[in-house]
N, C-alpha and C positions, 0 to 999 in steps of 0.2 A: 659461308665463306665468300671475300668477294673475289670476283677473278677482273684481270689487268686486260682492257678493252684493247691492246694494243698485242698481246700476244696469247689470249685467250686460256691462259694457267692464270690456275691458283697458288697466293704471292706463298713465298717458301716459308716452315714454323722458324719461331726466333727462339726457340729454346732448340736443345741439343736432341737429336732421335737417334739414341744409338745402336737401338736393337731393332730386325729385319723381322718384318710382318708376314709370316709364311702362312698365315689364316687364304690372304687374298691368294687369286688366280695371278697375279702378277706379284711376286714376291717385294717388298721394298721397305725403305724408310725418308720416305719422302709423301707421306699421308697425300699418297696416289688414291684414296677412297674419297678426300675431300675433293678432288675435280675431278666431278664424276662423266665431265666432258673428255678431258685427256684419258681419263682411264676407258671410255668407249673407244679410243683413237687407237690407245694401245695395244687392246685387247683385238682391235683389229688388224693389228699388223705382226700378231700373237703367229697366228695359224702361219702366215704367211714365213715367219724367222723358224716355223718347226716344218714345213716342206723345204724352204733350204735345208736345215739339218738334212732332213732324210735324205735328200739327194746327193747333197755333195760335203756333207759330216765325214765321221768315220764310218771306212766302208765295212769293216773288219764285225761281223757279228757279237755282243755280247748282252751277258743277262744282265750282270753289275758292276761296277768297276768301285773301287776305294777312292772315295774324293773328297775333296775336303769344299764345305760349305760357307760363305757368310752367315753366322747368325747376330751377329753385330758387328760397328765398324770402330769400335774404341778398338785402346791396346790388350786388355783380353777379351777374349773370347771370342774373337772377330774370323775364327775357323773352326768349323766342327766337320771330322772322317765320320764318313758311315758309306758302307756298301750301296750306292744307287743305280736305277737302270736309268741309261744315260739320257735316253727320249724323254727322261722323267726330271731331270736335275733341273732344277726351279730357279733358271736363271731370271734375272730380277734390275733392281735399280738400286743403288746401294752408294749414297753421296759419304764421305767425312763430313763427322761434326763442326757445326756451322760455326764460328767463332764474331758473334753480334758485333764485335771491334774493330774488324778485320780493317784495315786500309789499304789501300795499291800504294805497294813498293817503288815503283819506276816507273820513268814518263813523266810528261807533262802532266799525270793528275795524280801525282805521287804526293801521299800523305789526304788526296778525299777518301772517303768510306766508300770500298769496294761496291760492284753493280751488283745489284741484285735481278736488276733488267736488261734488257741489251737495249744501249744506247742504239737510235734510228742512225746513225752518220757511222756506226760500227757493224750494223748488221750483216751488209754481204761478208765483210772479210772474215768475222767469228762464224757466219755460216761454212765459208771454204776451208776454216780450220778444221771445224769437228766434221767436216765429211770426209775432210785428206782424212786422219786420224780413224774415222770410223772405216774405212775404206780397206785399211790395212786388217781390223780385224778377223773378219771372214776370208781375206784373201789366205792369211796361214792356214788356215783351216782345209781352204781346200788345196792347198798346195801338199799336205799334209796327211790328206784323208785315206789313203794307198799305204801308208806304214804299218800300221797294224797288221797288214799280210806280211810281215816280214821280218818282227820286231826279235829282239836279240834274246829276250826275259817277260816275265809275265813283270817285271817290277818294273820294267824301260815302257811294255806297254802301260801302266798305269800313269805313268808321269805323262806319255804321248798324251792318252786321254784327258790328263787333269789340264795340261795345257787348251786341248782344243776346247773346252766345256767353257773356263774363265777368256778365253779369245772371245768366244759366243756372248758372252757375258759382259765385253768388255764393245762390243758390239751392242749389244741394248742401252748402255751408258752412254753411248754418242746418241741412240734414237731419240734417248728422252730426250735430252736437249734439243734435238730437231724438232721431237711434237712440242713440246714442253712454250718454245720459247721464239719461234720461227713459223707459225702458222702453217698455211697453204703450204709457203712453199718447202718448209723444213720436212713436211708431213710426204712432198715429192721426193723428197733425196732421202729420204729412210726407205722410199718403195727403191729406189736406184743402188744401194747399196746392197742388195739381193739380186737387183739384174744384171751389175756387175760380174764378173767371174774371174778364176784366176787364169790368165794364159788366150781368154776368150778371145778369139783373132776381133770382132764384130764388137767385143763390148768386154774390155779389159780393165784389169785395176789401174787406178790413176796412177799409183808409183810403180816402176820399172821391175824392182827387187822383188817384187811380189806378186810376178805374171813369172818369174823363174819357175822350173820342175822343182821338184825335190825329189831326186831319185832314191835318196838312200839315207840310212841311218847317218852316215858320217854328216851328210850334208845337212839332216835337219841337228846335229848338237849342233852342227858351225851354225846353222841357220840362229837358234835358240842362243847360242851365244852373242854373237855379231849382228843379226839385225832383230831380236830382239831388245839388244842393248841399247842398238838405235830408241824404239822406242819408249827404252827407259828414259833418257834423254830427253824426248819429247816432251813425252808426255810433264818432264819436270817442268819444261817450261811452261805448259801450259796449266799446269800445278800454280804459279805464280799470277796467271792472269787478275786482271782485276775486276772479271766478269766474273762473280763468286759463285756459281753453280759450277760452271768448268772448271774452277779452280779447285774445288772440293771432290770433282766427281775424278779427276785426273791425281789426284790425292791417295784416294782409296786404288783405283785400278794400280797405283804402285805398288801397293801390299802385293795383290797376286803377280804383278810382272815379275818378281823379285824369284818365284820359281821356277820360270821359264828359264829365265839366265842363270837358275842351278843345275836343272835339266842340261843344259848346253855345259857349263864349265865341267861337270861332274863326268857329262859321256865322252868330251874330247880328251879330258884325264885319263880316263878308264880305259880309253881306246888305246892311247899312247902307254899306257902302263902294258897293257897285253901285247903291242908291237917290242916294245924294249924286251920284255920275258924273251920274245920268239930270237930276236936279236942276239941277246945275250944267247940263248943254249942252243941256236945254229949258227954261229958266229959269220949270220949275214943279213945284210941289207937287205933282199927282198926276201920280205916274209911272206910274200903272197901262198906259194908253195906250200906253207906250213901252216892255213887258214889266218894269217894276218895281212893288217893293211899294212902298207911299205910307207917307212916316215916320209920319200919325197911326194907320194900321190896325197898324203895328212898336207903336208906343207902345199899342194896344188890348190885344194879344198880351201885350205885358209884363205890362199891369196884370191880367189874368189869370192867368197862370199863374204868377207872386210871388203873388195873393192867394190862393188855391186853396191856393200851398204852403206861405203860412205857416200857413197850417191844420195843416198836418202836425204843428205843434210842438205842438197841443192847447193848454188853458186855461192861460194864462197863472199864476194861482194853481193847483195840484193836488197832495194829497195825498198821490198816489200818488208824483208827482215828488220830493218831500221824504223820504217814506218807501226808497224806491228808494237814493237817495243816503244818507242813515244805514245803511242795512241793509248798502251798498255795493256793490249790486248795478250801477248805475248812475251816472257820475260826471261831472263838469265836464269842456268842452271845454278842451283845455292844463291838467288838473287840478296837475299839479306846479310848473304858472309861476304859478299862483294865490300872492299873498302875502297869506295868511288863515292861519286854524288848520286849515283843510280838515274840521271840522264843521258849522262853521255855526249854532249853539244859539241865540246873541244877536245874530247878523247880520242887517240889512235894508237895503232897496234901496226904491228910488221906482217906483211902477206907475201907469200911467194907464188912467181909466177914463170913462166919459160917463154924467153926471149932470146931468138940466135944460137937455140939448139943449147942454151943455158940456164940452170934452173937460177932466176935473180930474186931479191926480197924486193918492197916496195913500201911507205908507209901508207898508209890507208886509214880514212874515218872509222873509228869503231862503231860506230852506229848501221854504216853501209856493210859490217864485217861480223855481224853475230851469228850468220851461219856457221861462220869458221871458227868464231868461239865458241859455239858448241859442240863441234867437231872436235879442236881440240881438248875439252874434256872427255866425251868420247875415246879417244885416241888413248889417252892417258891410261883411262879403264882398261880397254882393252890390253894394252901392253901388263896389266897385273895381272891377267888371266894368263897370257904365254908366257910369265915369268913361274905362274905356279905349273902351268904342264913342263914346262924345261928343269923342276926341280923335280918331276915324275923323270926324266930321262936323267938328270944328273944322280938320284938318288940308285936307280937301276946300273951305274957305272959308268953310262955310253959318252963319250963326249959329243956326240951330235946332238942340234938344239933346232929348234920351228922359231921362227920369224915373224914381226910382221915386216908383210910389203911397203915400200915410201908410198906416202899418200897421192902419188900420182899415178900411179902401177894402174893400168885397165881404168881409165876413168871416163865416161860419157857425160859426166855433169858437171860443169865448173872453168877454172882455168885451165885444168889439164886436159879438156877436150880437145883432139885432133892431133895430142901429142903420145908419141912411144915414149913410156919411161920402164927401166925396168923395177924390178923389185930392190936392186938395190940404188934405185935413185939416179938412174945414168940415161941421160936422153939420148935415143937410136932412132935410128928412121927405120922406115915402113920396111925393108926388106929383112934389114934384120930382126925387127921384130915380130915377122911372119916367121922367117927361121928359125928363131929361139922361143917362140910363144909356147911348145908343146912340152918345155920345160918347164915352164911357170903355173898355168891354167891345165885343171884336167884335161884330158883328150876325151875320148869315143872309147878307148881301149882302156884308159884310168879306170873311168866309171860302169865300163862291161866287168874288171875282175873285181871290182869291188861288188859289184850287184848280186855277183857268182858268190859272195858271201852271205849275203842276207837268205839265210836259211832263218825261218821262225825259230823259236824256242819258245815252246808252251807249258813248259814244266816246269813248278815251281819249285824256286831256288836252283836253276839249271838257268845257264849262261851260255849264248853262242859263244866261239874259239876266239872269235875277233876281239874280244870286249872282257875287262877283268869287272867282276863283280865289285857293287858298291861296296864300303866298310860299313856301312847301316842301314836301315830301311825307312821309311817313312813311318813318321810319328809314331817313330820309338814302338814301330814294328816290326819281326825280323826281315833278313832280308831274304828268307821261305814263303814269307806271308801269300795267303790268296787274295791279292791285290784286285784279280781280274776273274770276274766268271763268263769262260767264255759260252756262245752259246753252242749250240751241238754242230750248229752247219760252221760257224767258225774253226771247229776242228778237221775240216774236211780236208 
C-alpha cells in the first residue's frame, strides 16, 4: 500500500468498510493494519488514553456496565448492548461510509471533489479545529468522573457511563485525524489533549464551559442537554467540511451524541415530573423539604448552563468563521437544505447588539456572521426541549413554566460582553445586577440543598425521591434491568 510522503498515512479504501474490526488491538474500519506506521503511532498513544482513563475516568467502581458497541457504521447494526468491564470497552476509530462522489457544498471550491488530503495552505486551521473539538471530549469526562458516587438509579448510572465510554471514543476520532494526517505535529496535540485537564489552573481546557464543576445530577442532564447540544451543532458543521475524513468521522460521532442529549432531555423531564408530583400533593413551591428540587433553583441551573454554552459558539461577528466557510473547511448546519448559492459574497442577515443601554439590530455580512447562525439553530433546538418539559408541568396541572434566558443573560463571549442583561432581555447596570444575580444563577446555598440530595440508589428499579423513573429502559430492557455491576468496594 502506498503511503502519502506529505502526511505519512496510508491513502483511505475507496470502496465502502462498514463493519468494525474487533480482531485488532485498536478496534476500527479504516484498514489501520494497512499502515503499519500509524498503527505503531497509535498503539502508542494506546497506554497512554488508558492511564487518563484510570485517573480521571469514572471514579465510581464497577465490574460491568450495559453498553452499547459499534459493530458497524451503516444504518443497521451500527450498535450492539452487552454487559462490558469498562477498562475493557474497545474504543476504537469508526469513519461513515465513504461516499467516492462526494463534492464540497460551499465556498469557493463548491462543486470540486472533496479532500481526501489536507490541503498545505489549510493545514494549521483544520489542525485548530479537531484539537478545539478533541479538547472538549475528555474534558466531560472528567468534569463528570464524581457522579457515579451519587447517581439517582442503577439505570441513570448506566446512561452516565455510556456517555463517558463514547466521549472517550469520540476523543480517539479526533487523534486519528492528528496522527493520521498532521505528522510531527498532529502526533504533539494528541499527547496535549491528555495533559490538558478540566478546571486545571496550570493547564486547562481551551473552552471556558468545560473547566466548569459539575456538582450534581441536575447540572450534568442541563450539562447533557445544552452543551452537549452545542456539540451536536458542531460537530454538524464539521460534518460538511470538505476535508472528507473529518467530514465522515464527525458523521458517525453524531450517531452516539444523539444519546447524550437523550440522557439530558429525558433526566431534566423526569426531574421536573417528580418536582410538580411534590408540588401538587404539598400545595407548595418549595419542595426542597419534601426531597424535591424547587422549579426556581431548575430554572437557576438552566439559566446557567444555556448561558455558559452559548459561549461555546464564540463572537457572533468572526472572521475566522467567514474564512473557515469560503475556504470550506467548515460549513452550515443542514448545508444542502440551505436555499442560497452556498457562498455567501453578497448575503446578510440582522445582528443585535447593545448600544446606550439599548438592545439595537444591525445588518451585518453573513459570512462575517455564521457563528450566530449556528447559534440560532441551536437556539431553536433548545427552545423544543423546554417546550416538551413545560408540557411535564402543564400536563401535572401547575401553571408555572421554565424559560429560556435572552441570549444576552450572563455572556462573556461576544457582543453581550461587559453588559448586564437580565433573563428577560432588560439592560441593568452593574449594581443592579449584583443585587438581583442570586435570583437568576444558582447561589452556594442552591447547590448545598440540592447536593443534600444526591443520596446513591443502587437498587435496581429503585429511584432517588428527586427524580421520577423513566417510562422505559434501554433497548427494550426493563427499567429493573442490571444495567450496572457494581464492584464490591463501590458498595461501600
Amino acid at each position: 500500500m502506498s503511503i502519502d510522503s506529505r502526511t505519512g498515512a496510508a491513502p483511505l479504501p475507496t470502496g465502502p468498510l462498514s463493519r468494525v474490526d474487533y480482531s485488532e488491538r485498536i478496534p476500527n474500519n479504516v484498514d489501520l493494519a494497512g499502515d503499519r506506521r500509524l498503527q505503531r503511532a497509535l498503539e502508542g498513544w494506546q497506554p497512554k488514553f488508558l492511564d487518563w482513563w484510570k485517573q480521571l475516568g469514572p471514579a465510581l467502581p464497577t465490574k460491568d456496565v450495559y453498553l452499547r458497541t459499534a459493530v458497524a457504521v451503516g444504518r443497521d447494526g451500527w450498535a450492539h448492548f452487552d454487559h462490558v468491564p469498562m477498562d475493557e470497552y474497545r474504543w476504537g476509530i469508526f469513519l461513515a461510509e465513504r461516499d467516492p462522489d462526494r463534492k464540497v457544498n460551499f465556498g469557493k471550491h463548491k462543486g470540486e471533489p472533496a479532500w481526501q488530503e489536507v490541503p498545505g495552505e489549510h493545514r494549521a486551521d483544520l489542525m485548530r479545529l479537531i484539537v478545539v473539538q478533541g479538547d472538549t471530549e475528555p474534558a466531560s469526562v472528567e468534569q463528570q468522573r464524581v457522579l457515579g458516587n451519587t447517581a439517582p438509579s442503577i439505570y441513570d448510572l448506566r446512561n452516565l457511563f455510556q456517555v463517558n465510554v463514547e466521549e472517550g471514543r469520540h476523543l480517539w476520532a479526533m487523534v486519528y485525524l492528528l496522527h493520521a494526517y498532521f505528522g510531527r505535529e498532529g502526533r504533539e496535540e494528541a499527547e496535549q489533549l491528555l495533559k490538558r485537564n478540566s478546571g486545571d489552573l496550570d493547564a486547562p481546557r481551551i473552552l471556558g464551559a468545560f473547566n466548569e464543576e459539575t456538582t450534581d445530577w441536575l447540572q450534568f442532564f442541563m450539562f447533557t442537554y445544552f452543551t452537549d447540544r452545542d456539540g451536536k451543532y458542531q460537530l454538524g458543521t464539521l460534518k460538511e467540511s470538505a476535508f472528507d475524513p473529518l467530514a465522515r468521522t464527525c458523521e458517525f460521532m453524531l450517531k452516539e451524541e444523539a444519546h447524550h442529549m437523550f440522557v439530558g432531555t429525558t433526566g431534566v423531564q423526569r426531574i421536573l415530573e417528580r418536582t410538580a408530583e411534590l408540588m401538587k400533593r404539598h400545595g407548595t413551591a418549595d419542595v426542597f423539604p419534601h426531597g424535591g428540587i424547587s422549579l426556581d433553583v431548575i430554572q437557576k441551573y438552566l439559566n446557567f448552563q444555556y448561558s455558559v454554552s452559548m459561549d461555546l459558539f464564540g463572537s457572533e461577528q468572526s472572521t475566522n468563521a467567514g474564512n473557515y466557510y469560503t475556504s470550506g473547511l467548515k460549513g452550515r448546519w443542514m448545508e444542502t437544505r440551505r436555499k442560497d448559492d452556498h457562498v455567501l459574497l453578497e448575503a446578510t442577515r440582522e445582528m443585535r447588539y447593545v448600544e446606550d443601554g439599548q438592545i439595537r439590530t444591525r445588518t451585518v455580512p453573513m459570512l462575517s456572521a455564521l457563528n450566530l447562525d449556528l447559534r440560532d439553530e441551536y437556539v431553536a433546538d433548545c427552545a423544543n426541549g423546554v417546550r416538551r418539559w413545560n408540557q411535564a408541568l402543564e400536563d401535572a396541572g401547575l401553571t408555572e413554566r421554565i424559560h429560556l434566558p435572552h441570549e444576552g443573560f450572563n455572556r462573556k463571549v461576544g457582543v453581550y460582553t461587559g453588559h448586564r442583561i437580565t433573563p428577560q432581555g432588560e439592560v441593568v447596570d452593574e449594581s443592579t445586577w449584583q443585587a438581583r444575580a442570586d435570583e437568576w444563577l444558582p447561589t452556594a446555598e442552591d447547590r448545598a440543598k440540592v447536593a443534600s440530595l444526591m443520596v446513591p440508589e443502587y437498587e435496581y428499579g429503585k429511584f432517588a425521591g428527586w427524580i421520577a423513573p423513566p417510562k422505559t429502559g434501554i433497548n427494550d430492557q426493563p427499567v429493573e434491568f442490571d444495567y450496572v455491576h457494581l464492584a464490591e468496594e463501590g458498595l461501600l
